[in-house]
VOTOR-833107 format. One line per field, with one value per atom (N, C-alpha, C, O, CB): x, y, z; residue number from 1; residue in one letter. Coordinates in Angstrom, 2 decimals, m for minus. Glycine has a CB too. Example, Ala and Ser with C-alpha at 12.3 -4.5 7.8 and 13.67 -1.06 7.14 Angstrom:
BEGIN
xx = c(13.19;12.30;13.20;14.24;11.31;12.85;13.67;12.90;13.41;14.08)
yy = c(m5.69;m4.50;m3.30;m3.32;m4.47;m2.25;m1.06;0.03;1.14;m0.60)
zz = c(7.80;7.80;7.80;8.46;9.05;7.08;7.14;7.87;8.04;5.72)
torpa = c(1;1;1;1;1;2;2;2;2;2)
torke = c(A;A;A;A;A;S;S;S;S;S)
end
This chain:
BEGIN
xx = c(m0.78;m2.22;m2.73;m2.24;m2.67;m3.74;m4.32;m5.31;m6.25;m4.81;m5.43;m7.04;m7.20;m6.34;m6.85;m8.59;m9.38;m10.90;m11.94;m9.76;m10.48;m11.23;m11.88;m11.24;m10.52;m12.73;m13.75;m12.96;m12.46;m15.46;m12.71;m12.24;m13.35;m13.73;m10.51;m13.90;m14.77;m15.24;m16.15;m13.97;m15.13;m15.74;m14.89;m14.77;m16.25;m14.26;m13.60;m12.97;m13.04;m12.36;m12.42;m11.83;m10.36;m9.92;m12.70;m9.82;m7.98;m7.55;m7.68;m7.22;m6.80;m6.38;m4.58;m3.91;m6.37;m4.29;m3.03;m2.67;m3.52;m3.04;m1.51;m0.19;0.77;1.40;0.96;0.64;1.41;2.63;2.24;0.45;3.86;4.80;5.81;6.11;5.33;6.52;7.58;8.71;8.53;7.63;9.81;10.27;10.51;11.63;9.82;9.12;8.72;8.18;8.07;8.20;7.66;7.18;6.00;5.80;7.37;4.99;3.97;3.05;3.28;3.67;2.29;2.01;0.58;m0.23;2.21;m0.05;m1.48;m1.67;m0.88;m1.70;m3.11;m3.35;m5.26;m5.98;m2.69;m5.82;m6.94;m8.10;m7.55;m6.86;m9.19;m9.49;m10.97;m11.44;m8.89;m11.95;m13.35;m14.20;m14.88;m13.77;m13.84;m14.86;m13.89;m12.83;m15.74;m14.41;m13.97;m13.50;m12.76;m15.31;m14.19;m13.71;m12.42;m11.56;m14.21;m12.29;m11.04;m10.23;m9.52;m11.19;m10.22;m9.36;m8.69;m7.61;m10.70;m9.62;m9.54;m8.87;m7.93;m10.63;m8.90;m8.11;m6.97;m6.35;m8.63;m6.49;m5.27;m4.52;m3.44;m5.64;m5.28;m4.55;m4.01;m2.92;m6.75;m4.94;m4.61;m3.33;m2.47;m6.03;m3.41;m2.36;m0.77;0.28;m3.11;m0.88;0.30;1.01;2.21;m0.05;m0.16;0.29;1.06;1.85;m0.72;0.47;0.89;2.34;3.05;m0.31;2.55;3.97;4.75;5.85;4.18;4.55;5.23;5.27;6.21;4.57;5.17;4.73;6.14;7.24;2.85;5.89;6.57;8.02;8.82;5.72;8.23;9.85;9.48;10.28;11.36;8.57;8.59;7.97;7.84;7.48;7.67;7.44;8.41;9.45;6.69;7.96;9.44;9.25;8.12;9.15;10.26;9.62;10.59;11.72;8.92;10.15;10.68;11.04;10.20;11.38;12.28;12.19;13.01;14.00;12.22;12.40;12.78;14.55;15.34;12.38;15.09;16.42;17.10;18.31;16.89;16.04;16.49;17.09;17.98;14.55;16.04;16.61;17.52;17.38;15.30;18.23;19.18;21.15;21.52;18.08;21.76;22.93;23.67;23.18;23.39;25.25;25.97;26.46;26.63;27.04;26.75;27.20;25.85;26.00;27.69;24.68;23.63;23.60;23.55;22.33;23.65;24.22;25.16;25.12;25.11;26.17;27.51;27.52;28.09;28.63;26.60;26.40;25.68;25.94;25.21;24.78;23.19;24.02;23.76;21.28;24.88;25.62;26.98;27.70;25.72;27.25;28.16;27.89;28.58;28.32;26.92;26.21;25.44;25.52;25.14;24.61;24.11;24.67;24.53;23.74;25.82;25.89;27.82;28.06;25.71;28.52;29.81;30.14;31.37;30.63;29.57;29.73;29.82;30.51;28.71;29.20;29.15;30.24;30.60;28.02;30.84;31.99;33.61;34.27;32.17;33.65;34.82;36.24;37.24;35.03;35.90;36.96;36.55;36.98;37.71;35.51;35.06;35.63;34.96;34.47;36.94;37.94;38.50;38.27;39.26;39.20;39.87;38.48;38.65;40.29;37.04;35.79;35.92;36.05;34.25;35.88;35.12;35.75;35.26;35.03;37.10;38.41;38.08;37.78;39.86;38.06;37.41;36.17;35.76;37.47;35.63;34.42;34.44;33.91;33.37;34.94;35.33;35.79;35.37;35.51;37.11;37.49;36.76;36.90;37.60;35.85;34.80;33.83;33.26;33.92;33.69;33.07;33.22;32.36;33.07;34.59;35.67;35.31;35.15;37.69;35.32;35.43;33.76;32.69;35.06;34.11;33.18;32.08;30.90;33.96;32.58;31.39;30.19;29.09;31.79;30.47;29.56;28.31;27.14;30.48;28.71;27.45;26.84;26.12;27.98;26.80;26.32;24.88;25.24;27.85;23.99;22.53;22.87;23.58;21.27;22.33;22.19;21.71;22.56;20.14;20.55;20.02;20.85;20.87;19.50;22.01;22.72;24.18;24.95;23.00;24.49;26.01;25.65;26.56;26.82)
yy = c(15.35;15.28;14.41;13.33;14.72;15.00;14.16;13.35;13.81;14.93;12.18;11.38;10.87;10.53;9.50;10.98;10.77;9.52;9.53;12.20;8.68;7.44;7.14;7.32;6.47;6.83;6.33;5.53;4.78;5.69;5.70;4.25;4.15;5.13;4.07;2.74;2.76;3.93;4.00;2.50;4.86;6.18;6.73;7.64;6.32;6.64;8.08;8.08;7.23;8.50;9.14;9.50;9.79;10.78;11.46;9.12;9.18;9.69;9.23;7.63;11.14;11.73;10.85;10.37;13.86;10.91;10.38;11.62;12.12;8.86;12.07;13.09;11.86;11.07;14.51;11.99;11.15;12.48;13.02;10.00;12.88;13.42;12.62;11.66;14.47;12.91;12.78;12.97;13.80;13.50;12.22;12.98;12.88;12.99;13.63;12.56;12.43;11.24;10.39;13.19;10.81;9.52;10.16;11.30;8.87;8.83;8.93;9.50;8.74;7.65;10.38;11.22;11.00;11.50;12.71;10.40;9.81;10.53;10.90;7.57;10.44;10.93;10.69;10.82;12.40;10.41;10.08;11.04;11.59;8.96;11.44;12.41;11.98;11.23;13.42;12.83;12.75;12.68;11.78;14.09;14.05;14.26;14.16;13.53;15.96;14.87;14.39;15.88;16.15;13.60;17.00;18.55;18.37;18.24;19.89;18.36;18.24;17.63;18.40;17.26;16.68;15.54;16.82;17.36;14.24;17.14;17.77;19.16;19.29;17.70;19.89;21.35;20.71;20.81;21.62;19.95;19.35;18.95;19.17;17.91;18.52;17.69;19.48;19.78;16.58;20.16;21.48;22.24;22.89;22.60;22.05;23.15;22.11;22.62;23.33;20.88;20.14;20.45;20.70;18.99;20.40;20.45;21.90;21.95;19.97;23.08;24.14;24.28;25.28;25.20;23.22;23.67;22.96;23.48;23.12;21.97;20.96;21.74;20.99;19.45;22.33;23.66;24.38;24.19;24.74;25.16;26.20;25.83;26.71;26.86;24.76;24.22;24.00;23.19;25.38;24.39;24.63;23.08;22.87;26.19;22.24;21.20;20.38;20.06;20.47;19.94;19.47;17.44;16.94;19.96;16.76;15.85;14.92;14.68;15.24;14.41;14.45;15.18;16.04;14.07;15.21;15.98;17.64;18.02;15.29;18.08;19.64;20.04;19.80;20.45;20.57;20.78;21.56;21.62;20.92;22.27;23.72;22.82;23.07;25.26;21.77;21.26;20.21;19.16;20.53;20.30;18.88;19.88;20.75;17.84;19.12;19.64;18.37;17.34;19.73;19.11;17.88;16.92;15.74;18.20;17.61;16.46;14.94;13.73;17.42;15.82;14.82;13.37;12.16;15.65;14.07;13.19;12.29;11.12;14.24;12.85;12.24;10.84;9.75;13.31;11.41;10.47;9.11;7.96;11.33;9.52;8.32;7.54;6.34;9.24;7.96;7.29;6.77;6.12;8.08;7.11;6.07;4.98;3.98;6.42;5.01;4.00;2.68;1.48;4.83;3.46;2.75;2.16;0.96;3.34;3.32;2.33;2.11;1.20;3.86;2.90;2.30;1.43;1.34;3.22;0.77;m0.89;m1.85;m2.87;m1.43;m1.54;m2.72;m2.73;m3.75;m2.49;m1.66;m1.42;m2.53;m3.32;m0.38;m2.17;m2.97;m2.19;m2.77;m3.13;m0.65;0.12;0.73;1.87;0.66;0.58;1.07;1.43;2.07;0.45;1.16;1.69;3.10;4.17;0.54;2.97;3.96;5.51;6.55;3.26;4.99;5.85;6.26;7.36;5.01;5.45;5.90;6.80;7.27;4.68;7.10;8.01;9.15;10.10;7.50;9.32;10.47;10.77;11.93;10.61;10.03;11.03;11.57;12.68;10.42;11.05;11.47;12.26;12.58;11.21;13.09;14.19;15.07;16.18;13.87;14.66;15.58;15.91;16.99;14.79;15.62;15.59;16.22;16.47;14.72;16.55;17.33;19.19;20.21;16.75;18.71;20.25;21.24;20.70;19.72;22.61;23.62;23.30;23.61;24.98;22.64;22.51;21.52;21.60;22.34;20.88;19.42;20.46;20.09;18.01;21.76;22.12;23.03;23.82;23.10;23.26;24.33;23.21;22.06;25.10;23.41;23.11;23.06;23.81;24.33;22.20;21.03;22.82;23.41;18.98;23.38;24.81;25.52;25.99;25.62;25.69;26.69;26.31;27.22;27.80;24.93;24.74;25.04;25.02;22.88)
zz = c(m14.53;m14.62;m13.48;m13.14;m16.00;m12.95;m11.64;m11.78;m12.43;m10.62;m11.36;m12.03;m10.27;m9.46;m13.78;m10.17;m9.11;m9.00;m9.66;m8.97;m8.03;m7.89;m6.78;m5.75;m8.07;m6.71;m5.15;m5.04;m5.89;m5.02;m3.32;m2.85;m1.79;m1.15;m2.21;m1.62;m0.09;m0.01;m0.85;1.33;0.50;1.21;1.12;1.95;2.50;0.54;0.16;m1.27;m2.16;1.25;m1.22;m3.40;m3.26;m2.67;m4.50;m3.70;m4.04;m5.33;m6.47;m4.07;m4.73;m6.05;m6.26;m5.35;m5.85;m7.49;m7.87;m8.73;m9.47;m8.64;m8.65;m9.57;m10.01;m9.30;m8.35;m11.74;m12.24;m12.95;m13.98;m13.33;m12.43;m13.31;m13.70;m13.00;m12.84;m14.97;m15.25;m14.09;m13.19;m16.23;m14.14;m13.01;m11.83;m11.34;m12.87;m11.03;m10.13;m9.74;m10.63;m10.07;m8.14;m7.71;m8.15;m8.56;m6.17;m7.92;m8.30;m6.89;m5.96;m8.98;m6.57;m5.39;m4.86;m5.64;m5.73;m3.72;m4.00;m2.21;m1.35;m4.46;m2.32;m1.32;m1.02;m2.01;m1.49;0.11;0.08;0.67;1.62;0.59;0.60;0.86;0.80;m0.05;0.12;2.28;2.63;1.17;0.68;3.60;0.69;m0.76;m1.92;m1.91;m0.89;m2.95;m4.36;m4.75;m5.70;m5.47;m3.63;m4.06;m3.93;m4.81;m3.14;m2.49;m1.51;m2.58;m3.21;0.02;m2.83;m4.03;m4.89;m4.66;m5.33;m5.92;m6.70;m6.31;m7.10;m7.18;m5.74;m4.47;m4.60;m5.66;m2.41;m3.57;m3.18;m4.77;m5.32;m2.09;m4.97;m6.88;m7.56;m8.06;m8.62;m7.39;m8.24;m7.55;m8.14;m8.27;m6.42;m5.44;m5.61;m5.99;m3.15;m5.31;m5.96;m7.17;m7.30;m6.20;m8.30;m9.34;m10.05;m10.99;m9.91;m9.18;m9.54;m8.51;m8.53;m9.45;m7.75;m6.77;m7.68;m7.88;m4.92;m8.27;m8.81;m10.15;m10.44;m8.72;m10.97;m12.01;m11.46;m11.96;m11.63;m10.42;m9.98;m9.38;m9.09;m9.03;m9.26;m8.97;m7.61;m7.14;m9.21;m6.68;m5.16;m4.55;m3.34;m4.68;m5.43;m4.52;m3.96;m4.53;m5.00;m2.51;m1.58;m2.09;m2.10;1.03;m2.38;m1.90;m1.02;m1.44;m2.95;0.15;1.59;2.53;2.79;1.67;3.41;3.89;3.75;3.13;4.68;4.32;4.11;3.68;4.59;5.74;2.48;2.84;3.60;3.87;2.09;3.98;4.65;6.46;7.28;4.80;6.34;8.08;7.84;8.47;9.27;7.20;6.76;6.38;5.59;4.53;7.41;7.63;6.45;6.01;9.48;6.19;5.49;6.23;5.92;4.75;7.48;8.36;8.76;8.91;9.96;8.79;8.95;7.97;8.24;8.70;6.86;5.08;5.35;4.95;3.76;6.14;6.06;6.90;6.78;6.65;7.82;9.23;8.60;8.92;10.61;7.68;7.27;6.22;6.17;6.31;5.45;4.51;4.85;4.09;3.48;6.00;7.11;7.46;7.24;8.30;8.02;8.80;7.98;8.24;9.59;6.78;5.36;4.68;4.43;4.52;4.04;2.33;3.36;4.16;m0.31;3.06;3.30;4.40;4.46;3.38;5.28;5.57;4.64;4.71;6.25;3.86;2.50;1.73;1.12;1.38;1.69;1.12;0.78;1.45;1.94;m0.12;m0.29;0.54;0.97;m2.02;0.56;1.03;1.55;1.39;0.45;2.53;3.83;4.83;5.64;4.28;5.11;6.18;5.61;6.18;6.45;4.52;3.88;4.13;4.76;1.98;3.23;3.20;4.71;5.24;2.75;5.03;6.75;7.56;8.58;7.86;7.03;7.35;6.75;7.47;6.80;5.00;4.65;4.93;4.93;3.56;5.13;6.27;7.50;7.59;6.65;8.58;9.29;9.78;10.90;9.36;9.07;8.02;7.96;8.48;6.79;7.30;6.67;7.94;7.78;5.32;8.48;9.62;10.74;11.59;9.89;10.73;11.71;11.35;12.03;11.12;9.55;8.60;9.49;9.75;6.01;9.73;9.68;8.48;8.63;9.49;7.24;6.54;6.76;6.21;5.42;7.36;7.78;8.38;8.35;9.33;8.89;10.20;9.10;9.70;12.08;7.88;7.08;6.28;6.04;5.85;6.06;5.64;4.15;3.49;6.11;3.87;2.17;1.49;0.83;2.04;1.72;1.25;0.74;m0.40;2.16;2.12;1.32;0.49;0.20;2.31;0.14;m0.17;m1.88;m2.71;0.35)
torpa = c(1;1;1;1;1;2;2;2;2;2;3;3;3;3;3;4;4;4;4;4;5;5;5;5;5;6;6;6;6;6;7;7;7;7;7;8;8;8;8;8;9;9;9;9;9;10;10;10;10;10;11;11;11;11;11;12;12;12;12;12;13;13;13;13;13;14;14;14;14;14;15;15;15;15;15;16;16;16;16;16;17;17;17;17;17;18;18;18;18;18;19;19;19;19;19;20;20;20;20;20;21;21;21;21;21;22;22;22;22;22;23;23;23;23;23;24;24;24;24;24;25;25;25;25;25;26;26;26;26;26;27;27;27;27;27;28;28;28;28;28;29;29;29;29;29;30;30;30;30;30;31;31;31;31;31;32;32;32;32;32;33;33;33;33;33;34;34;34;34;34;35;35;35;35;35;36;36;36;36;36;37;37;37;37;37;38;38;38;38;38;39;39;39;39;39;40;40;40;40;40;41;41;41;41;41;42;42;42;42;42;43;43;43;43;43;44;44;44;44;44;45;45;45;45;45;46;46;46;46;46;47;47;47;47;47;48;48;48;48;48;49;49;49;49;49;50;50;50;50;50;51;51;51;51;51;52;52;52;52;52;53;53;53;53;53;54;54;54;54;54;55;55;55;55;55;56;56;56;56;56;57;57;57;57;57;58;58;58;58;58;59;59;59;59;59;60;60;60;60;60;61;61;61;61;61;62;62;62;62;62;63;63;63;63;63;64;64;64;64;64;65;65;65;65;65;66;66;66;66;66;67;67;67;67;67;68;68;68;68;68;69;69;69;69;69;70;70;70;70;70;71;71;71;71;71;72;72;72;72;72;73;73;73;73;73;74;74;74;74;74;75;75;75;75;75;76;76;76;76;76;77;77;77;77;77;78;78;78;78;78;79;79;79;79;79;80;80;80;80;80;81;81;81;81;81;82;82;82;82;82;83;83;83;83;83;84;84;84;84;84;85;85;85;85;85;86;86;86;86;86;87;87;87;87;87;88;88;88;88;88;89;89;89;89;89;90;90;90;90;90;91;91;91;91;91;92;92;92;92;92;93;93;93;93;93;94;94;94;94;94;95;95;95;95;95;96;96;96;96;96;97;97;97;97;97;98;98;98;98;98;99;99;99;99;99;100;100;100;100;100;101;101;101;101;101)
torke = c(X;X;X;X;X;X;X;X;X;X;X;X;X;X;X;X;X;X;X;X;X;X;X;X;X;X;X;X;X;X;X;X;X;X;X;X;X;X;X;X;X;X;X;X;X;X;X;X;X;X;X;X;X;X;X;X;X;X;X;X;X;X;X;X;X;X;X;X;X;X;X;X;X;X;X;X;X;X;X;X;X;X;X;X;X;X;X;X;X;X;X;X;X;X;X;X;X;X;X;X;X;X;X;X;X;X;X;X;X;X;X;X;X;X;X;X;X;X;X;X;X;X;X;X;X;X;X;X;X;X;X;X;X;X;X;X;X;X;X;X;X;X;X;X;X;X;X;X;X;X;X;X;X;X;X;X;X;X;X;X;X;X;X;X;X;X;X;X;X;X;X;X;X;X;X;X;X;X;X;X;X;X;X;X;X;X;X;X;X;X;X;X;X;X;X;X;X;X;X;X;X;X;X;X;X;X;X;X;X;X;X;X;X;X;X;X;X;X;X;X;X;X;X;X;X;X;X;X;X;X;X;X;X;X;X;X;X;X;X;X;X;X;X;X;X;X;X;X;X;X;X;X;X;X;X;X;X;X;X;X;X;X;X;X;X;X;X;X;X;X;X;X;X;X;X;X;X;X;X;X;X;X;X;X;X;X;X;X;X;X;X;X;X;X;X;X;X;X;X;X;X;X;X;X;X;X;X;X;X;X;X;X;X;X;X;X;X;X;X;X;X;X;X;X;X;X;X;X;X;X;X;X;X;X;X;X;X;X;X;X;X;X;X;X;X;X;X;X;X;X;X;X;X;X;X;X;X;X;X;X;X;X;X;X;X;X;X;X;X;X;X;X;X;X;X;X;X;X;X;X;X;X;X;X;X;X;X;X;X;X;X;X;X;X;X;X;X;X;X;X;X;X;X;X;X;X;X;X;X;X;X;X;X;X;X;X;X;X;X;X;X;X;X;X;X;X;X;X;X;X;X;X;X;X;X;X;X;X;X;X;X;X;X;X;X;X;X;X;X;X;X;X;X;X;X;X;X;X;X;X;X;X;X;X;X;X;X;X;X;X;X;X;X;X;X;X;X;X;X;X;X;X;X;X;X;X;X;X;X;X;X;X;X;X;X;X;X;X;X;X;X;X;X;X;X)
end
């Protein structure tokens, strides 16, 4: 459900789902607000809403790379990890898109 508020000069719609972050967005008029709030809510309805970035442009190897670099430094067994990734990294599957695995 979307609820809509003046801010200053302009009107901020908010999408509160289950589920989901909470989705806000600010807008000239209060129509606009209200449009945008309805077309969300029916993607978010329909399974089709994205939220971040696209999976279709996101490889496994890309994954593999951001959670290298991120979380397994911290690691207690970060040498051993950093080998099976690597690995993994080598594999034909790393170049295949999050979309289609």
């Amino acid at each position: 459900m979307a609820t809509f508020r003046k801010r200053s000069s302009s009107w901020q719609a908010r999408i509160q789902r289950k589920g989901f972050p909470d989705i806000t967005k600010s807008f000239p008029s209060k129509s606009e607000a209200i449009h945008w709030a309805k077309q969300v809510e029916s993607e978010i309805h329909l399974g089709i809403y994205q939220l971040g970035p696209n999976p279709n442009d996101t490889t496994l190897g890309e994954l593999l790379i951001r959670y290298l670099e991120n979380i397994t430094p911290y690691k207690k067994g970060f040498q051993a990890e950093t080998f099976r990734i690597n690995s993994w990294l080598r594999s034909p599957l790393s170049l295949r898109y999050i979309s289609t695995l």
